[in-house]
mmCIF file as Biopython writes it, N, C-alpha, C and O atoms, coordinates in Angstrom:
data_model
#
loop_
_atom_site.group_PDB
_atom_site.id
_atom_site.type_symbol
_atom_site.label_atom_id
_atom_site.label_alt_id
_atom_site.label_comp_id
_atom_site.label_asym_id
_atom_site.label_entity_id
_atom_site.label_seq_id
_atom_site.pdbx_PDB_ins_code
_atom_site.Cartn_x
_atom_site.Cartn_y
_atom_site.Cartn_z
_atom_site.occupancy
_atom_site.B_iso_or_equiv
_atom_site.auth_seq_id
_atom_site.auth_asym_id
_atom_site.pdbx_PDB_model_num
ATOM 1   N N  . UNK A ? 1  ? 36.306 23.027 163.100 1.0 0.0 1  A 1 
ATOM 2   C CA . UNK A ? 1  ? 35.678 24.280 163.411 1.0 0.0 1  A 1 
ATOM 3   C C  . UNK A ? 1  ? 35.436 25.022 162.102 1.0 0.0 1  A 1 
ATOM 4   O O  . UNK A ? 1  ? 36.237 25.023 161.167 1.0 0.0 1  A 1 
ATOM 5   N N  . UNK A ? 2  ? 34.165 25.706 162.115 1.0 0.0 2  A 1 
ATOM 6   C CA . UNK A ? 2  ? 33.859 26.487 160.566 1.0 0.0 2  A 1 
ATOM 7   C C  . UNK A ? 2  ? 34.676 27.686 160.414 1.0 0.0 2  A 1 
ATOM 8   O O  . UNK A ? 2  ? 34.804 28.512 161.318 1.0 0.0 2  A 1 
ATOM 9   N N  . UNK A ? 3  ? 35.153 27.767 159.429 1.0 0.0 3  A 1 
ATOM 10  C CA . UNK A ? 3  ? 35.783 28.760 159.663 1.0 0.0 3  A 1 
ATOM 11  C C  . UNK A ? 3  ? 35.239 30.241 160.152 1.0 0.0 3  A 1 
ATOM 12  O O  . UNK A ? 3  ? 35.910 31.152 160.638 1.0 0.0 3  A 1 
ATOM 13  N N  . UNK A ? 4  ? 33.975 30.211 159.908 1.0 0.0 4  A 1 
ATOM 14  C CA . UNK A ? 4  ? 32.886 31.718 160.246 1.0 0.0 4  A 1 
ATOM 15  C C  . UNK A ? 4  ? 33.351 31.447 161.835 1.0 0.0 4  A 1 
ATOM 16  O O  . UNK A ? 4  ? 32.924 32.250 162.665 1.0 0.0 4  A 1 
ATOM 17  N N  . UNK A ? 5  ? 34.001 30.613 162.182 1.0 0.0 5  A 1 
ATOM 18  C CA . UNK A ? 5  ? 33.898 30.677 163.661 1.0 0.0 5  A 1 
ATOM 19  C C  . UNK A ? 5  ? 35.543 31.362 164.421 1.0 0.0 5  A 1 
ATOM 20  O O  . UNK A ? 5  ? 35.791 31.783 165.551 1.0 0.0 5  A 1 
ATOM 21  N N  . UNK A ? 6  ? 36.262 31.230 163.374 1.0 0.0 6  A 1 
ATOM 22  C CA . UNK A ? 6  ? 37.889 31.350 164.061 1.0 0.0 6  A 1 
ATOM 23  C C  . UNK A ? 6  ? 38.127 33.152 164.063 1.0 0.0 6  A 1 
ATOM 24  O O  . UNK A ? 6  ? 37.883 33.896 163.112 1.0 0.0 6  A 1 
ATOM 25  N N  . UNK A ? 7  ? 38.436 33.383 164.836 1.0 0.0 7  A 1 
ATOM 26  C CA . UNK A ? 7  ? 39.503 34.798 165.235 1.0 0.0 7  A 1 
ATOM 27  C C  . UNK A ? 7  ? 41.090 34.264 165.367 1.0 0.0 7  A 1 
ATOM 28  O O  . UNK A ? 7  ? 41.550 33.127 165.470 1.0 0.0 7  A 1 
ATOM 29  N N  . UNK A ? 8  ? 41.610 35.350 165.327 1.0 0.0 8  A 1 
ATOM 30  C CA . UNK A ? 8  ? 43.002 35.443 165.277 1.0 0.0 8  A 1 
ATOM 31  C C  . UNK A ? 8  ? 43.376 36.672 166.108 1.0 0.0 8  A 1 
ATOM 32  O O  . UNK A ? 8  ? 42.868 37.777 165.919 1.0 0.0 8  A 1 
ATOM 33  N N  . UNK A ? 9  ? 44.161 36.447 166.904 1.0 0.0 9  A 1 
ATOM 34  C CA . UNK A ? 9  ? 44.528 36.901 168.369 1.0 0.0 9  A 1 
ATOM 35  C C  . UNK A ? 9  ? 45.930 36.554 168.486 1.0 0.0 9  A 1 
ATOM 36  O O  . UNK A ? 9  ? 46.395 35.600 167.861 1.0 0.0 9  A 1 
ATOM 37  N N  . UNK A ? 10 ? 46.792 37.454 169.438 1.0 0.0 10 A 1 
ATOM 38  C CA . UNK A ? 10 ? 47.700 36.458 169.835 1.0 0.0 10 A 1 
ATOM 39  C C  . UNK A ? 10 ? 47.566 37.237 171.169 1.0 0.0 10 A 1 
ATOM 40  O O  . UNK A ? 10 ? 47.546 38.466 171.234 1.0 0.0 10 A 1 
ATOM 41  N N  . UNK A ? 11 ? 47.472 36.341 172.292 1.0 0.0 11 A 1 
ATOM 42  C CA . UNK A ? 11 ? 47.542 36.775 174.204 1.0 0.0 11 A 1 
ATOM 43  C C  . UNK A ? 11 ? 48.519 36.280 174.582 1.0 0.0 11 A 1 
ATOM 44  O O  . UNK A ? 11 ? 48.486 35.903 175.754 1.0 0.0 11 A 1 
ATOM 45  N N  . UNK A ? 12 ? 49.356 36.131 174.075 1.0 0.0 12 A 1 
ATOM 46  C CA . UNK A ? 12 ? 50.397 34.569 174.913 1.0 0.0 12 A 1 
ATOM 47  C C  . UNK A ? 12 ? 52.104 34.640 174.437 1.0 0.0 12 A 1 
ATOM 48  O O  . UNK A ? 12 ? 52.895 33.778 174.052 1.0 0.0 12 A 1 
ATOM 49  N N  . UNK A ? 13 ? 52.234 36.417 174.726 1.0 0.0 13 A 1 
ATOM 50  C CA . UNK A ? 13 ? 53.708 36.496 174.247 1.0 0.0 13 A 1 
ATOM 51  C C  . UNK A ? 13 ? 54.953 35.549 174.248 1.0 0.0 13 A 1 
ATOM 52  O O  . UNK A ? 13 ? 55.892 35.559 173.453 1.0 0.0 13 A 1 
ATOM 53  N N  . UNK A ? 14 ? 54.726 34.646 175.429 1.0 0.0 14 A 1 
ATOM 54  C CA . UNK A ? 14 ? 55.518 33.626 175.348 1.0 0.0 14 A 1 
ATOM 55  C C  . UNK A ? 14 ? 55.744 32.279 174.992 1.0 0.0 14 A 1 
ATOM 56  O O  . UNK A ? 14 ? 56.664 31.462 175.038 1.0 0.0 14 A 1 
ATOM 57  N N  . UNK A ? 15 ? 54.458 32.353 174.587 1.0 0.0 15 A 1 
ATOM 58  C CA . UNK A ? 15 ? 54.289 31.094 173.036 1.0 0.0 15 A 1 
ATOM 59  C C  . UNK A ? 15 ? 53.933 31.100 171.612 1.0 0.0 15 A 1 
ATOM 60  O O  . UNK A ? 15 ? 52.897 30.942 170.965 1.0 0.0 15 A 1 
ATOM 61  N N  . UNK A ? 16 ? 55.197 31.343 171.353 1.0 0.0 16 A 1 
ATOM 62  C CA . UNK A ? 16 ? 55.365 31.651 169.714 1.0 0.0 16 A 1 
ATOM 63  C C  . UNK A ? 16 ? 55.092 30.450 168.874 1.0 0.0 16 A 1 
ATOM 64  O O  . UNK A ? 16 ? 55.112 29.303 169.319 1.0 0.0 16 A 1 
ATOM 65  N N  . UNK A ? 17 ? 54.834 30.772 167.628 1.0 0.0 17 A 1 
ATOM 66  C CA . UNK A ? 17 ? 54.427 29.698 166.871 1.0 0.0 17 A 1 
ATOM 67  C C  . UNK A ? 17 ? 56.084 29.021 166.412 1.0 0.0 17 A 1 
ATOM 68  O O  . UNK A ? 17 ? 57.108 29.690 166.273 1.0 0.0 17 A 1 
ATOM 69  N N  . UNK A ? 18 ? 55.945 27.554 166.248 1.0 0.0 18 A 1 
ATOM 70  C CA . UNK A ? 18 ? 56.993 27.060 166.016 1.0 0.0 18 A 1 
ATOM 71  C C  . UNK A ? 18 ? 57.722 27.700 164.354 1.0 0.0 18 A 1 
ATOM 72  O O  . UNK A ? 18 ? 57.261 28.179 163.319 1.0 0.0 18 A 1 
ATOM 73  N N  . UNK A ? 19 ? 58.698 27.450 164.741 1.0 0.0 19 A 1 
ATOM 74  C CA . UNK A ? 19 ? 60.107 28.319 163.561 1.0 0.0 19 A 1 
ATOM 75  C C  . UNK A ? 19 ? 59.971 29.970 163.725 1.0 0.0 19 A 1 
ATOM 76  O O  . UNK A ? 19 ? 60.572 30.753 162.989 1.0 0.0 19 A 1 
ATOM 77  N N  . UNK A ? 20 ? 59.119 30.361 164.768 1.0 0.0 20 A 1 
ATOM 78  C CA . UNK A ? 20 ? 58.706 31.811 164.479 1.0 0.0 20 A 1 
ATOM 79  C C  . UNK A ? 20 ? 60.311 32.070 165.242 1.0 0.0 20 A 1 
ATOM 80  O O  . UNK A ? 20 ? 60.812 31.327 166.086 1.0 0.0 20 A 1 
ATOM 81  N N  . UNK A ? 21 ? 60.949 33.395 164.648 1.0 0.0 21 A 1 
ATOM 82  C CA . UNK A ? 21 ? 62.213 33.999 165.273 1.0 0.0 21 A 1 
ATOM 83  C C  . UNK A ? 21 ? 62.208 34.781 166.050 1.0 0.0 21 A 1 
ATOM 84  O O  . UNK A ? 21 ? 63.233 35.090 166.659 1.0 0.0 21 A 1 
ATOM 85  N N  . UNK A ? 22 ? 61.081 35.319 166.252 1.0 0.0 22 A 1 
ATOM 86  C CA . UNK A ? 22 ? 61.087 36.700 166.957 1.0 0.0 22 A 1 
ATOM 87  C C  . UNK A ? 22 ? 60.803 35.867 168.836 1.0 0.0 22 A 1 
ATOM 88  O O  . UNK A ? 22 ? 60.211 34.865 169.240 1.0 0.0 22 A 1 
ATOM 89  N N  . UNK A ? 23 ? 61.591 36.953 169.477 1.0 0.0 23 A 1 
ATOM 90  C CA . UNK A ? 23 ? 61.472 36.556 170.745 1.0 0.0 23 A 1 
ATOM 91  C C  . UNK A ? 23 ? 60.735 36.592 171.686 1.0 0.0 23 A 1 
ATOM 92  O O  . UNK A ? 23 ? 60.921 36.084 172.792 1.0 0.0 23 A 1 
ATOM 93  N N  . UNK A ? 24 ? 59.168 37.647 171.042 1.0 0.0 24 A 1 
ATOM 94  C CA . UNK A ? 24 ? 57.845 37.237 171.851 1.0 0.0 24 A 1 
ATOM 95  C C  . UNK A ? 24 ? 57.074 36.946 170.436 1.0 0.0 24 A 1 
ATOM 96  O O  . UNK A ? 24 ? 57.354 37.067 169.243 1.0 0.0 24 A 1 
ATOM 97  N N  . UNK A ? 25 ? 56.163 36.582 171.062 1.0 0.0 25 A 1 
ATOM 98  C CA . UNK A ? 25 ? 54.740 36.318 170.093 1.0 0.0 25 A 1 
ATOM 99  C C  . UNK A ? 25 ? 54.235 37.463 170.106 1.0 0.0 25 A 1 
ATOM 100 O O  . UNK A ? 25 ? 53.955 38.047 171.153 1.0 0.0 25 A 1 
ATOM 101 N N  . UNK A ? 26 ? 53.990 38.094 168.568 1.0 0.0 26 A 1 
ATOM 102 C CA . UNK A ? 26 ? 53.464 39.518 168.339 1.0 0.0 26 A 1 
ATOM 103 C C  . UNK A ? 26 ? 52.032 39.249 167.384 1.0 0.0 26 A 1 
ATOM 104 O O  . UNK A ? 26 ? 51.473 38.153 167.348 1.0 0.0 26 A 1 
ATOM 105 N N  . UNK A ? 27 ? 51.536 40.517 166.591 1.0 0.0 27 A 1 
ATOM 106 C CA . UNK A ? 27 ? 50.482 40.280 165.927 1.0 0.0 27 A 1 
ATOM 107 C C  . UNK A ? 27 ? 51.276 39.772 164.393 1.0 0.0 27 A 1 
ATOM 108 O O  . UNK A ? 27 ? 50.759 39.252 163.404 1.0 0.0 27 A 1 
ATOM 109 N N  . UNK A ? 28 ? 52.552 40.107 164.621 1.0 0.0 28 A 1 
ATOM 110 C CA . UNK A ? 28 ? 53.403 39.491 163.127 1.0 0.0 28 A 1 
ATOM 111 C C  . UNK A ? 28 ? 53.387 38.499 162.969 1.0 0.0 28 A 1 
ATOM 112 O O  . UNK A ? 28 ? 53.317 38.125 161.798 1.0 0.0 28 A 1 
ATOM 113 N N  . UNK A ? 29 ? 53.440 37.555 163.986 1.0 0.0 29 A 1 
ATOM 114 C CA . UNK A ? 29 ? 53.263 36.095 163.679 1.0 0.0 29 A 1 
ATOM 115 C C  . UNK A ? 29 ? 51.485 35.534 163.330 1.0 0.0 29 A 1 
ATOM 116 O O  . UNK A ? 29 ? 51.136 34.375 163.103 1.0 0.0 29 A 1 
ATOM 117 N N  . UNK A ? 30 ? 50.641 36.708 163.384 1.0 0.0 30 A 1 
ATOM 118 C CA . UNK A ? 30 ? 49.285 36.098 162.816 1.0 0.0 30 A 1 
ATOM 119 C C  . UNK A ? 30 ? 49.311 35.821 161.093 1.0 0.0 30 A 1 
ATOM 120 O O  . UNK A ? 30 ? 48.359 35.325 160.491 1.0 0.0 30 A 1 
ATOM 121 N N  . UNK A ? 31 ? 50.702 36.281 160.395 1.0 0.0 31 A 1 
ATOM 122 C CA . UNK A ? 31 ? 50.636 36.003 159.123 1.0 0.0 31 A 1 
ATOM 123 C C  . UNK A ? 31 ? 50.735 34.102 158.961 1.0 0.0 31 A 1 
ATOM 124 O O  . UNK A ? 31 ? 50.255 33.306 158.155 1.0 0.0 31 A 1 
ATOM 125 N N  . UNK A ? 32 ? 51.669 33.959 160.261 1.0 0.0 32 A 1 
ATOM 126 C CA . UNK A ? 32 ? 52.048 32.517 159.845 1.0 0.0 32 A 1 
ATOM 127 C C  . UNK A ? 32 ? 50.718 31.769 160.136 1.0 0.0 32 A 1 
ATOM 128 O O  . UNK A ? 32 ? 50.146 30.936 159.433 1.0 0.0 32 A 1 
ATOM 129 N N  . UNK A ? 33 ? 50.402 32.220 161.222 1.0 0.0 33 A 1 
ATOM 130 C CA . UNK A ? 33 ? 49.195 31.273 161.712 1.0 0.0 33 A 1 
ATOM 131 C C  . UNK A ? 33 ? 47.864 31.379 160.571 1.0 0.0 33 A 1 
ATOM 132 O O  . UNK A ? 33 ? 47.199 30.422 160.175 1.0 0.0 33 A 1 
ATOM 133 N N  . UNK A ? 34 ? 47.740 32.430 160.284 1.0 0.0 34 A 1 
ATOM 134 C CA . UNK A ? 34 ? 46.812 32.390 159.035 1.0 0.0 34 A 1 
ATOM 135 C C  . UNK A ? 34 ? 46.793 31.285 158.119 1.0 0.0 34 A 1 
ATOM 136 O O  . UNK A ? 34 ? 45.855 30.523 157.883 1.0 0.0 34 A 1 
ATOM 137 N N  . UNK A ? 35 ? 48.497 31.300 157.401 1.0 0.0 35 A 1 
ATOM 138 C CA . UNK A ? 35 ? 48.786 30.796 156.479 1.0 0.0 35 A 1 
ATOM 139 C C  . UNK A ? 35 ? 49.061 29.143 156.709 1.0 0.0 35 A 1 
ATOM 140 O O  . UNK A ? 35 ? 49.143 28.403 155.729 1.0 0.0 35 A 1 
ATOM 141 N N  . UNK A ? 36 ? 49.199 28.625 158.095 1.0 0.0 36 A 1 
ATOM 142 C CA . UNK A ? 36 ? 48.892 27.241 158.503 1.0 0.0 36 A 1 
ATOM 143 C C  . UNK A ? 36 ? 47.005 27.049 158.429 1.0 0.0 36 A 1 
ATOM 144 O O  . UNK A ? 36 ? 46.271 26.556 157.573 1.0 0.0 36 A 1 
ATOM 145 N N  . UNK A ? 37 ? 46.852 27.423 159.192 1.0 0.0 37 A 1 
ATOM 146 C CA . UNK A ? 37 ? 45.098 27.338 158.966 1.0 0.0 37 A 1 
ATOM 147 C C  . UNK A ? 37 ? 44.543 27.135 157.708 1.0 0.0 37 A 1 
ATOM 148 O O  . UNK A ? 37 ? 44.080 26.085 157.260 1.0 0.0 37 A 1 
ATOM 149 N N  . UNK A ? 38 ? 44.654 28.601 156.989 1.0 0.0 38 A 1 
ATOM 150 C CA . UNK A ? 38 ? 44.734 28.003 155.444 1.0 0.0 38 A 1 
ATOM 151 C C  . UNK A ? 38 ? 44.888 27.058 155.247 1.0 0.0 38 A 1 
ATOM 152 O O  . UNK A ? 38 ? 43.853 26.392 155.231 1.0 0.0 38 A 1 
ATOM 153 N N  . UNK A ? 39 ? 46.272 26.252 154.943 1.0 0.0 39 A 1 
ATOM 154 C CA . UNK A ? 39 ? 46.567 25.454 154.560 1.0 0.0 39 A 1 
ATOM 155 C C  . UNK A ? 39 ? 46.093 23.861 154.811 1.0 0.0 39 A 1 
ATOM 156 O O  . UNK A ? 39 ? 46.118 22.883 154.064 1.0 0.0 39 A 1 
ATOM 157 N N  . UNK A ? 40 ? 45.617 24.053 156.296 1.0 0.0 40 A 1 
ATOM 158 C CA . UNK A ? 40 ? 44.997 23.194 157.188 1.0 0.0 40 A 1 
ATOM 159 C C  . UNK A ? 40 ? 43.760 22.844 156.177 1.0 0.0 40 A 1 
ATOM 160 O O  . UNK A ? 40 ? 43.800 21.720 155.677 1.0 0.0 40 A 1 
ATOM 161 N N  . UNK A ? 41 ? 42.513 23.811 155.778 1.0 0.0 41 A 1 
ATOM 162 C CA . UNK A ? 41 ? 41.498 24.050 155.290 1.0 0.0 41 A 1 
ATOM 163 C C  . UNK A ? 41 ? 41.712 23.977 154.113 1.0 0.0 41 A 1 
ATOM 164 O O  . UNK A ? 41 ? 40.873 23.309 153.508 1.0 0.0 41 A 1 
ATOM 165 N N  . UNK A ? 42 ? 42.504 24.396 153.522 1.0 0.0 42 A 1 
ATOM 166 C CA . UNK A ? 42 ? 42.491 23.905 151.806 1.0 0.0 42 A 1 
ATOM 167 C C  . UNK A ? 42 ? 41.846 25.282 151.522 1.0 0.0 42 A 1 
ATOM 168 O O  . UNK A ? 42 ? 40.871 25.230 150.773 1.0 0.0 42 A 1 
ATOM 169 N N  . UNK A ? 43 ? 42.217 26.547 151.994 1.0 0.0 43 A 1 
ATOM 170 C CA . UNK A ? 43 ? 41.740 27.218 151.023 1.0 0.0 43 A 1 
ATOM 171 C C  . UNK A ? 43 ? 42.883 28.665 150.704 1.0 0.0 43 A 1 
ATOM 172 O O  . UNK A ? 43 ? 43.862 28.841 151.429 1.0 0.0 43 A 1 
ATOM 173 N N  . UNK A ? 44 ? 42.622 29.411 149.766 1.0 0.0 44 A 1 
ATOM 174 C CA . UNK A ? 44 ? 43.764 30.098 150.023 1.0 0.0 44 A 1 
ATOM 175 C C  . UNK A ? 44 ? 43.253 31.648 151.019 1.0 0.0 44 A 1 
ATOM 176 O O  . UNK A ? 44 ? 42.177 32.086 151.425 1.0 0.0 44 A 1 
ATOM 177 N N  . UNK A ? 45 ? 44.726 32.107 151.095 1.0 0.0 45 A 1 
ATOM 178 C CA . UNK A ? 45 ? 44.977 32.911 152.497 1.0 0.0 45 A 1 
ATOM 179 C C  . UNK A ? 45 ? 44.299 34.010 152.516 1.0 0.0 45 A 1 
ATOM 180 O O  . UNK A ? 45 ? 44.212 34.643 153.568 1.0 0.0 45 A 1 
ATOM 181 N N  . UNK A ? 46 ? 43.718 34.424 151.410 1.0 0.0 46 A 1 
ATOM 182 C CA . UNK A ? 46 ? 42.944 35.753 151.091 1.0 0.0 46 A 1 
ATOM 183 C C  . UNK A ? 46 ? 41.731 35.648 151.552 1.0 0.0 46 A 1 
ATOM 184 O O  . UNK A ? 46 ? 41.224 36.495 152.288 1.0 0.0 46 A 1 
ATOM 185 N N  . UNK A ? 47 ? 41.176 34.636 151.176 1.0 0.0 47 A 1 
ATOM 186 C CA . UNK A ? 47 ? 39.782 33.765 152.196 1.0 0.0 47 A 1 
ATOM 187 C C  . UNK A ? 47 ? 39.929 33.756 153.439 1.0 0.0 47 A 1 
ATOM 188 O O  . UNK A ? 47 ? 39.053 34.415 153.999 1.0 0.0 47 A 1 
ATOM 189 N N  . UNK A ? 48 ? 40.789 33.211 154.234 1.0 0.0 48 A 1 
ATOM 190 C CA . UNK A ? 48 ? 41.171 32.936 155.866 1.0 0.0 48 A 1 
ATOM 191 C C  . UNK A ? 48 ? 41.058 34.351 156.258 1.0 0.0 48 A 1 
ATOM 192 O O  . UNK A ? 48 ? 40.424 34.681 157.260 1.0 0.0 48 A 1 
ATOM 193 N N  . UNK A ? 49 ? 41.809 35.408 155.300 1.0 0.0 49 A 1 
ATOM 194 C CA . UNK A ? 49 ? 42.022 36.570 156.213 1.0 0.0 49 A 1 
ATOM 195 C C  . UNK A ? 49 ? 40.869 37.527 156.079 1.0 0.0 49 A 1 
ATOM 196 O O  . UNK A ? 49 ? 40.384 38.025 157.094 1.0 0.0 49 A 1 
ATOM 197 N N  . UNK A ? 50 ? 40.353 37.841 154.758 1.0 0.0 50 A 1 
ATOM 198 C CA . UNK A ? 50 ? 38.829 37.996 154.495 1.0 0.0 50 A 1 
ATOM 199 C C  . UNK A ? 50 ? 37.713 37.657 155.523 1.0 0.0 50 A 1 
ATOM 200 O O  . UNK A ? 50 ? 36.679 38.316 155.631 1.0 0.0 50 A 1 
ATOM 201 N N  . UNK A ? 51 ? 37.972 36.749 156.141 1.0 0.0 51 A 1 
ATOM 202 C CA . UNK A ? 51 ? 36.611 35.714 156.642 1.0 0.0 51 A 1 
ATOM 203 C C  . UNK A ? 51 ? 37.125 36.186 158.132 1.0 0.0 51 A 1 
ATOM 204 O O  . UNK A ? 51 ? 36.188 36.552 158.840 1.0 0.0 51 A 1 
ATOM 205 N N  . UNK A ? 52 ? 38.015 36.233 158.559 1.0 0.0 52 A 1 
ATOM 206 C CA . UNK A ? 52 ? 38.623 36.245 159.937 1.0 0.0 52 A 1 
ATOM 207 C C  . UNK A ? 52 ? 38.453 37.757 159.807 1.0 0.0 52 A 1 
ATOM 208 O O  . UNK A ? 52 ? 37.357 37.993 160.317 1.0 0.0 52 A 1 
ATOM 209 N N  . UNK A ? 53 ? 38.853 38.594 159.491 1.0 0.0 53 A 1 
ATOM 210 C CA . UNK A ? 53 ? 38.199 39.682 159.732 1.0 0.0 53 A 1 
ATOM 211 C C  . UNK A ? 53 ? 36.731 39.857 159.835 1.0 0.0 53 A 1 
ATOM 212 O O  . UNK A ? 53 ? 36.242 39.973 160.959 1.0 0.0 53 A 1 
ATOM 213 N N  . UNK A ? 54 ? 35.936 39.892 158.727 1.0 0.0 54 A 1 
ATOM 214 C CA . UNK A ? 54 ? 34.358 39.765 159.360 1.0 0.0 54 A 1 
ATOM 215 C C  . UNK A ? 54 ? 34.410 39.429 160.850 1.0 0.0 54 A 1 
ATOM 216 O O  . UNK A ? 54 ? 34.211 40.273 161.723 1.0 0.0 54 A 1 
ATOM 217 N N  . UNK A ? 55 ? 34.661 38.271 161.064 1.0 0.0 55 A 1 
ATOM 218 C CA . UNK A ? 55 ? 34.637 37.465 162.156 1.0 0.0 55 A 1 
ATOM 219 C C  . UNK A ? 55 ? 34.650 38.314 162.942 1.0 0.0 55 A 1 
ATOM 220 O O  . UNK A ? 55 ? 33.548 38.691 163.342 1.0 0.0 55 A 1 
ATOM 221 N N  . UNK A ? 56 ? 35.880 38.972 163.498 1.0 0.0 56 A 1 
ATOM 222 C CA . UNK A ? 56 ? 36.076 40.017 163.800 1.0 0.0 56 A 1 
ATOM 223 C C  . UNK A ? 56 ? 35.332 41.390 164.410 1.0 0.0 56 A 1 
ATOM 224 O O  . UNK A ? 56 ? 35.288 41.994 165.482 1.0 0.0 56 A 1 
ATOM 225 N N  . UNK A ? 57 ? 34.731 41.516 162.955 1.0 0.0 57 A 1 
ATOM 226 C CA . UNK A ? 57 ? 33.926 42.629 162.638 1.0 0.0 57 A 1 
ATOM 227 C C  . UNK A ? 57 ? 32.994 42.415 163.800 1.0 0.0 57 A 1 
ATOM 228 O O  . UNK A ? 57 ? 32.892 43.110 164.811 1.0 0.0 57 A 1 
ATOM 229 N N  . UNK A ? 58 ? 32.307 41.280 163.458 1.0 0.0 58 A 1 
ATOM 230 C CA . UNK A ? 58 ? 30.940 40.996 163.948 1.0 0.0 58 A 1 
ATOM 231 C C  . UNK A ? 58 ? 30.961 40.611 165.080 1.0 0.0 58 A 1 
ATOM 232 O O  . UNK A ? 58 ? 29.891 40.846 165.642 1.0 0.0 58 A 1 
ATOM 233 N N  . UNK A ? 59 ? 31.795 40.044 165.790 1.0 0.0 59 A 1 
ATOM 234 C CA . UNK A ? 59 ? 32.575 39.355 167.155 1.0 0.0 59 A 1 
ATOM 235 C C  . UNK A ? 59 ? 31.867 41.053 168.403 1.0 0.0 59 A 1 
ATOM 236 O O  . UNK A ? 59 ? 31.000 41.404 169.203 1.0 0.0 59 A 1 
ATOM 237 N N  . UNK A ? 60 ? 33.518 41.629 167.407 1.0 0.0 60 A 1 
ATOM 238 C CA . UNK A ? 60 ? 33.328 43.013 168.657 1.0 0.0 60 A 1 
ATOM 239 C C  . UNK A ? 60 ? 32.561 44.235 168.338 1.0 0.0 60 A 1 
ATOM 240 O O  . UNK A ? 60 ? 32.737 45.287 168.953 1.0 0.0 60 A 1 
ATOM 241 N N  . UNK A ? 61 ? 31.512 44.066 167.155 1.0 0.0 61 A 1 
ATOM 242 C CA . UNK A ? 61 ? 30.440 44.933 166.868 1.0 0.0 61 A 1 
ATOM 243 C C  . UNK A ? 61 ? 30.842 46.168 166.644 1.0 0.0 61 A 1 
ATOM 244 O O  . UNK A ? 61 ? 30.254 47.117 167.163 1.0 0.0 61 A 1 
ATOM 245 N N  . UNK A ? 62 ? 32.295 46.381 165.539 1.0 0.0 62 A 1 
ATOM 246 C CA . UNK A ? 62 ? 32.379 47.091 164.841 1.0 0.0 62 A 1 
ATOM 247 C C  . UNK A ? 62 ? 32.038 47.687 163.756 1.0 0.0 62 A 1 
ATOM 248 O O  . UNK A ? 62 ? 31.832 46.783 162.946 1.0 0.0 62 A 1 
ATOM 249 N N  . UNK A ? 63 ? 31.822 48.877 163.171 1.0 0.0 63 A 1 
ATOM 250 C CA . UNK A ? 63 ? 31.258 49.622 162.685 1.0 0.0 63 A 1 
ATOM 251 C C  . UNK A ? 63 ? 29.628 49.463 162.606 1.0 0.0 63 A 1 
ATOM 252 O O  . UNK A ? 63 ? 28.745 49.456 161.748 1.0 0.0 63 A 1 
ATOM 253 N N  . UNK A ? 64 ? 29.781 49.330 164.126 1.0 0.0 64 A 1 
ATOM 254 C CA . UNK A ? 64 ? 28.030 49.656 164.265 1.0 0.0 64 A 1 
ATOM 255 C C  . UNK A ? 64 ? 27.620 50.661 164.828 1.0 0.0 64 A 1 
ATOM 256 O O  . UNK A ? 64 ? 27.860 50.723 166.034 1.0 0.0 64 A 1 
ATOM 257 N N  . UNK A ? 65 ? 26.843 51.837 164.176 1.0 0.0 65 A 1 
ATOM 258 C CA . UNK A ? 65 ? 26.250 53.261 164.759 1.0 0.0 65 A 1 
ATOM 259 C C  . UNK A ? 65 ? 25.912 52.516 167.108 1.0 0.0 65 A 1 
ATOM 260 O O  . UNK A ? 65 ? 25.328 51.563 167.623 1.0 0.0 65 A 1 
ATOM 261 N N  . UNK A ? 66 ? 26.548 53.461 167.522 1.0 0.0 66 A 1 
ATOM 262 C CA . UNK A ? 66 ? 26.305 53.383 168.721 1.0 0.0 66 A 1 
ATOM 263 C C  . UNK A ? 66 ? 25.147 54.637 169.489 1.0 0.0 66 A 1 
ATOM 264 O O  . UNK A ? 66 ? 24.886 54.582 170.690 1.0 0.0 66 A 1 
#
Protein backbone atom coordinates (compact mmCIF):
# COMPACT_ATOMS: atom_id res chain seq x y z
CA UNK A 1 0.00 0.00 0.00
CA UNK A 2 1.45 3.65 -0.91
CA UNK A 3 1.98 5.22 1.73
CA UNK A 4 -0.21 8.54 0.45
CA UNK A 5 -2.75 5.93 1.17
CA UNK A 6 -2.39 4.87 5.08
CA UNK A 7 -4.22 6.71 8.11
CA UNK A 8 -3.64 5.95 11.54
CA UNK A 9 -6.58 5.38 13.78
CA UNK A 10 -7.03 3.26 16.56
CA UNK A 11 -11.16 1.85 16.89
CA UNK A 12 -10.41 -1.34 18.56
CA UNK A 13 -9.65 -0.67 22.32
CA UNK A 14 -9.29 -4.19 22.80
CA UNK A 15 -6.63 -4.95 20.42
CA UNK A 16 -3.52 -3.56 21.37
CA UNK A 17 -0.51 -3.72 19.46
CA UNK A 18 1.75 -6.55 20.56
CA UNK A 19 4.32 -5.66 23.71
CA UNK A 20 2.00 -2.57 24.03
CA UNK A 21 1.39 -2.34 28.19
CA UNK A 22 -1.31 -0.32 28.47
CA UNK A 23 -4.63 -2.09 29.05
CA UNK A 24 -6.73 -0.62 26.17
CA UNK A 25 -5.55 0.45 22.84
CA UNK A 26 -5.30 4.30 22.94
CA UNK A 27 -4.05 7.00 20.40
CA UNK A 28 -0.54 6.37 22.47
CA UNK A 29 0.04 3.35 20.92
CA UNK A 30 -0.12 5.16 17.28
CA UNK A 31 3.61 6.05 18.16
CA UNK A 32 4.43 2.31 17.99
CA UNK A 33 2.46 1.58 15.03
CA UNK A 34 3.97 4.45 13.16
CA UNK A 35 7.30 3.40 14.05
CA UNK A 36 6.64 -0.43 12.77
CA UNK A 37 5.29 0.87 9.44
CA UNK A 38 8.21 2.96 9.12
CA UNK A 39 10.29 0.49 9.60
CA UNK A 40 8.25 -1.87 7.42
CA UNK A 41 8.88 0.89 4.50
CA UNK A 42 12.35 1.78 5.06
CA UNK A 43 11.80 5.16 5.75
CA UNK A 44 12.25 7.23 8.73
CA UNK A 45 9.35 8.16 11.23
CA UNK A 46 9.22 11.86 10.51
CA UNK A 47 8.11 10.92 6.90
CA UNK A 48 5.36 8.25 8.08
CA UNK A 49 4.05 10.85 10.44
CA UNK A 50 4.40 13.91 8.04
CA UNK A 51 2.66 11.96 5.23
CA UNK A 52 -0.05 10.35 7.53
CA UNK A 53 -1.10 13.48 8.61
CA UNK A 54 -1.69 15.11 5.17
CA UNK A 55 -3.43 11.97 4.65
CA UNK A 56 -5.43 12.93 7.17
CA UNK A 57 -5.73 16.38 6.27
CA UNK A 58 -7.10 15.58 2.98
CA UNK A 59 -9.11 12.33 4.00
CA UNK A 60 -11.50 14.53 6.37
CA UNK A 61 -11.18 17.92 4.46
CA UNK A 62 -9.58 19.82 6.97
CA UNK A 63 -8.70 23.22 6.88
CA UNK A 64 -10.92 23.81 4.12
CA UNK A 65 -12.98 27.30 4.11
CA UNK A 66 -16.63 25.81 4.52
Amino acid sequence: MPLEAILLETDSPFQKPFGYCEKLNTSHSLVQIANEIAALKGIKIEEMLNTTYENSVRFFGLGKDK
